[in-house]
C-alpha positions as CSV (number, residue, x, y, z in Angstrom):
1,X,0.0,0.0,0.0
2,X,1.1,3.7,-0.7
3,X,1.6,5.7,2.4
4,X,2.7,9.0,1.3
5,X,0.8,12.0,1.2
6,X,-0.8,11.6,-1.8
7,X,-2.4,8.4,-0.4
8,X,-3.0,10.1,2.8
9,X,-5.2,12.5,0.8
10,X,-6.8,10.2,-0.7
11,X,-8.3,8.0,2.5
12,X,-9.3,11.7,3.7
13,X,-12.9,11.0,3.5
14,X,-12.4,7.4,5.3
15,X,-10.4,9.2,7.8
16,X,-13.0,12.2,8.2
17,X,-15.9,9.2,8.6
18,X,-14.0,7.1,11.3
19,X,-13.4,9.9,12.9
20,X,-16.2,12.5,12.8
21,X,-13.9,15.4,11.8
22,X,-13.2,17.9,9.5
23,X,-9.8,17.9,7.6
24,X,-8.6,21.6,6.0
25,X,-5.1,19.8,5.2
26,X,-2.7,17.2,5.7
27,X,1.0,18.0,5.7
28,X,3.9,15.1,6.1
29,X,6.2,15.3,9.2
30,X,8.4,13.1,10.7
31,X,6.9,9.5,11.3
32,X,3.5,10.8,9.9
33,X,1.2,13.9,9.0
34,X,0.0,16.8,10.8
35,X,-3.6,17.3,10.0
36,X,-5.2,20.5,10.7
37,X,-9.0,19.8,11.5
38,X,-11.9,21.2,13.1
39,X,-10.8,20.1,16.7
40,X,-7.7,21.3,16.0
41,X,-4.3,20.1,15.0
42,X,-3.7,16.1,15.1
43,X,-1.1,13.8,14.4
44,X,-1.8,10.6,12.2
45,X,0.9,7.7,11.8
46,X,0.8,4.4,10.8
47,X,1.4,1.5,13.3
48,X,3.1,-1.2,12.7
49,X,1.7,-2.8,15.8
50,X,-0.9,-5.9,16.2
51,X,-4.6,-5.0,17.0
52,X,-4.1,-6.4,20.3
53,X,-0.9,-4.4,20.8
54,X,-2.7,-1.1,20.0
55,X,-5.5,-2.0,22.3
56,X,-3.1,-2.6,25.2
57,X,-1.4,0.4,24.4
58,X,-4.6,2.1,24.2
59,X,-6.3,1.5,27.7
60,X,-2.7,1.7,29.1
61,X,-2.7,5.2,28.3
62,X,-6.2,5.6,29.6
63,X,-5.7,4.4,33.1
64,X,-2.2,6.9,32.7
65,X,-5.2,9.5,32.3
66,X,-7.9,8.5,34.5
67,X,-5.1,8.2,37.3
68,X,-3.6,12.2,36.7
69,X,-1.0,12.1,33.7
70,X,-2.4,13.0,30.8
71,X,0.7,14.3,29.3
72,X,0.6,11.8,26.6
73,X,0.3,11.2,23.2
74,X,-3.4,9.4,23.9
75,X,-4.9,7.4,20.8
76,X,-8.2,9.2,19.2
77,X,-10.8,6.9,19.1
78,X,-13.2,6.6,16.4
79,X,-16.7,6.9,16.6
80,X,-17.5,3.8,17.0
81,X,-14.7,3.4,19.9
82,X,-11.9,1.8,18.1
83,X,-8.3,3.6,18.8
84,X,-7.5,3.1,15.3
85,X,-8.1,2.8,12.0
86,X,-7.9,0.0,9.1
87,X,-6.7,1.3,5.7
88,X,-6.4,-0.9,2.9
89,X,-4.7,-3.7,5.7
90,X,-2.8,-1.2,7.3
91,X,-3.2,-0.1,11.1
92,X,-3.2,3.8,11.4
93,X,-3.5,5.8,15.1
94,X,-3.8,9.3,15.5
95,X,-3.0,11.6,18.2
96,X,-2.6,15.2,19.3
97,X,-0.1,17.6,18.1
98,X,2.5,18.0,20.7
99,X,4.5,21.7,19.7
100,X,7.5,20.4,22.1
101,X,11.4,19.3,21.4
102,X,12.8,16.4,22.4
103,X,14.6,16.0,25.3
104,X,18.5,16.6,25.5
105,X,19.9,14.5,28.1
106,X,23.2,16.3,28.0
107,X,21.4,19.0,29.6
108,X,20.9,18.8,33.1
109,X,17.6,20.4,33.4
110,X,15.9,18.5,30.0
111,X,17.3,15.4,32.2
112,X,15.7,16.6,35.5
113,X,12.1,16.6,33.7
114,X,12.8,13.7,32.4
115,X,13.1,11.7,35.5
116,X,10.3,13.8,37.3
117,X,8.0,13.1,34.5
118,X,8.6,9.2,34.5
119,X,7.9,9.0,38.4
120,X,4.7,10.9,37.8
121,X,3.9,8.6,35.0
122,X,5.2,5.6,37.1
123,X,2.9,6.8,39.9
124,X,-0.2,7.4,37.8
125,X,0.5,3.6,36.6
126,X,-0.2,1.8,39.9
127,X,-3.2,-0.3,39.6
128,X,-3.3,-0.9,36.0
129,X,-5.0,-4.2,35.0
130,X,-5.3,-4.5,31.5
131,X,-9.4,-5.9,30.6
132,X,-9.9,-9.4,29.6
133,X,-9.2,-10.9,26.5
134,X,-5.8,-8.9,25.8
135,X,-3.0,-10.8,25.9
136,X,-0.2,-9.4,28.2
137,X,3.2,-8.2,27.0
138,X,5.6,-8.9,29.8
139,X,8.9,-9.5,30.6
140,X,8.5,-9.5,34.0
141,X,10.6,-12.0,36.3
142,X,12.7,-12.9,33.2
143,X,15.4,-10.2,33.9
144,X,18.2,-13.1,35.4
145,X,17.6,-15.5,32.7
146,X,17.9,-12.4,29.5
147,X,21.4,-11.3,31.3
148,X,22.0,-14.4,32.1
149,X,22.4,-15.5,28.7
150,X,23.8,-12.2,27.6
151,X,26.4,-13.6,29.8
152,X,26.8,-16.5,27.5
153,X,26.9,-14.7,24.7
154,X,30.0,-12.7,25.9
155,X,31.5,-16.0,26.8
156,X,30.7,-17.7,23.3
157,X,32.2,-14.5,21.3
158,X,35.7,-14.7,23.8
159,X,35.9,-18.0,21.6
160,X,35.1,-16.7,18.8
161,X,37.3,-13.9,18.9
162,X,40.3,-16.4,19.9
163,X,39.9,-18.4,16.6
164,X,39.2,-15.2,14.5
165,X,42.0,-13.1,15.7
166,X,40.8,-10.0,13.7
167,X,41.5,-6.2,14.7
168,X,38.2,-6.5,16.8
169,X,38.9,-9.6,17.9
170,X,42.8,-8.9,19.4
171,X,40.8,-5.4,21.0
172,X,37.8,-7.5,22.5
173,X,40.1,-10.0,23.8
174,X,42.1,-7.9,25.5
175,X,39.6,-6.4,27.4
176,X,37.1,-9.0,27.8
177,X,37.6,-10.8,31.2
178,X,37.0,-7.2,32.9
179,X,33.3,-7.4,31.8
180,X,33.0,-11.0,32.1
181,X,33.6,-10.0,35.8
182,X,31.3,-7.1,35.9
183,X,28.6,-9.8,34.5
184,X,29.3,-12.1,37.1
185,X,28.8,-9.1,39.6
186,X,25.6,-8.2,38.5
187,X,24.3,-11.7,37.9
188,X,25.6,-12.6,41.5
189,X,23.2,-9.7,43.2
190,X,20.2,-10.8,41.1
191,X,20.6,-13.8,42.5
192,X,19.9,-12.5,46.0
193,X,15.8,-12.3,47.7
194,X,15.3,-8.6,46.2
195,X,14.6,-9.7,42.6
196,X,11.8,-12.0,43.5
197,X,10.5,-9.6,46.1
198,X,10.5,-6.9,43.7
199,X,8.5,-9.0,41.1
200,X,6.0,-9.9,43.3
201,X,5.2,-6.7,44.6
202,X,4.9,-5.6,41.3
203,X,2.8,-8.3,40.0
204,X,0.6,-7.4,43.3
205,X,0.2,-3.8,42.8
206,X,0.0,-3.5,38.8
207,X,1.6,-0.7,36.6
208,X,3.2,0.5,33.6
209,X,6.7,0.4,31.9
210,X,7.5,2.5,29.5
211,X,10.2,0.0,28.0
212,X,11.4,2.7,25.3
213,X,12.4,5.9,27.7
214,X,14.5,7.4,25.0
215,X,15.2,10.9,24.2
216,X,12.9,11.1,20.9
217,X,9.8,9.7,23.6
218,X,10.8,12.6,25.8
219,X,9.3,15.9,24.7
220,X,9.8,19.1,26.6
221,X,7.8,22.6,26.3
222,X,7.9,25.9,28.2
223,X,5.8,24.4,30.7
224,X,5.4,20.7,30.3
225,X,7.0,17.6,29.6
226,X,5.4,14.9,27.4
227,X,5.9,11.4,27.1
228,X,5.1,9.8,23.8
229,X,6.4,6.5,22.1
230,X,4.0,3.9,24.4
231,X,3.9,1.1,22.0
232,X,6.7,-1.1,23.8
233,X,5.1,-0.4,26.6
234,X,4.4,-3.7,29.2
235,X,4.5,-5.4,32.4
236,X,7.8,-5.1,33.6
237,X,9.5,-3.4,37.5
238,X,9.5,0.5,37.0
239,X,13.2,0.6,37.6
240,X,13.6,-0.9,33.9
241,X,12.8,2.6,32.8
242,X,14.4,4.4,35.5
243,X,18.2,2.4,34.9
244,X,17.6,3.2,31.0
245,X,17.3,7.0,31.9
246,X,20.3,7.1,34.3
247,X,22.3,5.1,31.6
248,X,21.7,7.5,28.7
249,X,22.4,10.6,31.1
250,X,25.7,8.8,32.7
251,X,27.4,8.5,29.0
252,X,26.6,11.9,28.3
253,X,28.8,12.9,31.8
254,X,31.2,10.2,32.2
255,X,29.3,9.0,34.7
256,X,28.9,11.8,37.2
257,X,27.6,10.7,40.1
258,X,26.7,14.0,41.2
259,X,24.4,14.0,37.4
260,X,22.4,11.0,38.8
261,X,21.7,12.2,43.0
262,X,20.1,14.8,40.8
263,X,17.8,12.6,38.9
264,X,17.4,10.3,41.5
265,X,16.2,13.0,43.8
266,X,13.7,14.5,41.3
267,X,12.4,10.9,40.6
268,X,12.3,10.1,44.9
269,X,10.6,13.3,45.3
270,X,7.3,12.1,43.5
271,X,7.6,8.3,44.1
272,X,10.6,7.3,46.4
273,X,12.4,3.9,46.0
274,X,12.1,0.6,47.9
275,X,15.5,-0.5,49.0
276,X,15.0,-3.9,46.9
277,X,14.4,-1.5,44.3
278,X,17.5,0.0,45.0
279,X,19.4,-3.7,44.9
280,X,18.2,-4.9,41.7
281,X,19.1,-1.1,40.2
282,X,22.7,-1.8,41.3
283,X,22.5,-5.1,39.4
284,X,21.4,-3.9,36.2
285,X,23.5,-1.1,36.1
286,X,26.7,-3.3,37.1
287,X,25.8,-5.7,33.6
288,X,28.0,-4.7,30.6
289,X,24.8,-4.0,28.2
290,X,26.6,-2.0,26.0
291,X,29.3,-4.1,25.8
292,X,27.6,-7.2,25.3
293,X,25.5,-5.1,22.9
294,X,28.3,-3.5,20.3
295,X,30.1,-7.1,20.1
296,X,26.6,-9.2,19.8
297,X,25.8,-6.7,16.7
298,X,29.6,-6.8,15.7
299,X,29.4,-11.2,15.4
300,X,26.4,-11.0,14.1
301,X,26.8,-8.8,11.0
302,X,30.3,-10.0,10.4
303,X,30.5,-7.9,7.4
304,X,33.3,-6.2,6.6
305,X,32.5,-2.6,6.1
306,X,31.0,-3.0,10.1
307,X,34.6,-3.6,11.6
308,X,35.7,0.1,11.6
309,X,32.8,0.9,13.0
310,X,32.2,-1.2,15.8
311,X,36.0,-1.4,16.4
312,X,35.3,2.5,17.2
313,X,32.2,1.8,19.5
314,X,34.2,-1.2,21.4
315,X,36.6,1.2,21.8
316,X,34.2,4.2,23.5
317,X,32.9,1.2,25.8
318,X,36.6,0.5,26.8
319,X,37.0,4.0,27.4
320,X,34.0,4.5,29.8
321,X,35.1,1.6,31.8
322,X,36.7,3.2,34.9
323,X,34.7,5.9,34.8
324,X,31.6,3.2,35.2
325,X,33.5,1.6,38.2
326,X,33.9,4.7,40.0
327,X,30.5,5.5,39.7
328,X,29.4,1.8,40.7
329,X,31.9,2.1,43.6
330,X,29.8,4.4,45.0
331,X,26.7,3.8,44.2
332,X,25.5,3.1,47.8
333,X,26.2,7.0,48.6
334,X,23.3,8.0,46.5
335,X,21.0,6.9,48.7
336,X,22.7,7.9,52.1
């Protein structure tokens, strides 16, 4: 199916219909189009999702509302209650217009709003039971066995790299057993009783994570700070979102540990942490992801035109390494 403008234009009656508006014009933008309509401006994107994905997604966003954050980019429904719309096969959702930038996490303040808003939307979350009939994404509990064979992998590319013995290899193996011990570090805490405490309590209290807090889901006005991007959304322990956040801030700061006390304060001034919380967030931001991550990518393209490339990002993760043990050295301080 064509999905350019000129199709767009051309479903503008179907879209009108579904929707019960009035359409003056319909302009492409990133991801999408702006309409401008007689309720005002909307966004309209297709969504590569499943029906049952949307839905979730959909009365996800709708408890996010019901419960006091509505700074969101909320699904229109139709008129006859559907949160999107089928054209020619293809899902499409629309939302409002948000006039905002996206968030900078080099910026101390962009980062502050940030965390705030994802405690608020955290908070908002509690509760949320999903209706009957819609399957569940969820990762929930399956944290140790996803690192766990992360650890593998690192293990099964150290004997890779010893019979390929390539520029990458000779630089991964030089530096590998360092991780390898950071893995077993991590592994070794999310071994302990706070894990399984933490995953009970949250299968007990229902909520909502994110599961894609990035810097293009983070958008930031004069006065308010959005959160958009819901569609990975799922069942999974707050903190998931909260170490992403503190993990894309650290790199930009060589891990400051001054940068995250002030995250970690905005977040605990809206919804403070439990102290297994505060285990399991040592645990997951001990494990080498990125590390794991550039040489999983690197073995698995294997083509040639990739090794300068991730021979460059190995070598940024090498670099950050005692600046990542510091920080983990004193990790207990932030919460002194």
């Amino acid at each position: 199916m064509e999905t350019g403008q000129d199709a767009m234009i051309e479903s503008k009656d179907i879209i009108e219909s579904a929707y019960g508006i009035k359409i003056a014009s319909i302009k492409p933008c990133r991801g999408g189009f702006i309409l401008d309509t007689d309720r005002g401006k909307r966004q309209m994107r297709q969504c590569q999702c499943s029906e049952n994905r949307i839905l979730y997604v959909h009365v996800a966003k709708v408890h996010l509302c019901r419960n006091g954050f509505s700074d969101i980019d909320t699904y229109a429904e139709t008129v006859d209650g559907k949160p999107y719309i089928d054209i020619d096969g293809q899902y499409f959702v629309m939302t409002p217009y948000i006039d905002a930038r996206e968030c900078e996490f080099g910026d101390d303040t962009d980062a502050i709003k940030a965390s705030v808003a994802l405690a608020q939307m955290h908070k908002s979350g509690i509760g949320f039971r999903p209706r009957a009939g819609l399957s569940v994404p969820s990762d929930l509990g399956k944290l140790p066995e996803c690192l766990g064979k992360r650890y593998d992998e690192i293990l099964r590319m150290r004997r890779k790299a010893e019979r390929e013995r390539g520029a990458f290899d000779y630089i991964y193996l030089d530096c590998v057993e360092k991780f390898i011990t950071l893995a077993e570090k991590s592994l070794d805490i999310l071994d302990g009783q706070e894990y399984d405490r933490l995953v009970s309590r949250t299968m007990a209290e229902g909520g909502i994570c994110h599961h894609d807090y990035s810097y293009q889901n983070i958008l930031i006005s004069p006065s308010r700070t959005y959160i958009t991007g819901f569609e990975s959304c799922s069942d999974e322990i707050r903190i998931y979102d909260l170490v992403n956040l503190l993990r894309r801030k650290m790199r930009k700061c060589n891990w400051d540990i001054k940068k995250a006390s002030l995250l970690l304060d905005a977040y605990e001034e809206v919804y403070p942490l439990t102290s297994d919380e505060k285990v399991v967030m040592k645990a997951m931001l001990l494990f080498p992801q990125k590390f794991w991550r550039v040489a999983n990518r690197y073995y698995n393209s294997r083509r040639s035109w990739a090794q300068k490339n991730f021979t460059g990002m190995l070598e940024e993760v090498i670099a950050e390494y005692d600046d990542h043990i510091r920080f983990m050295d004193r990790y207990d301080e932030l919460f002194e």
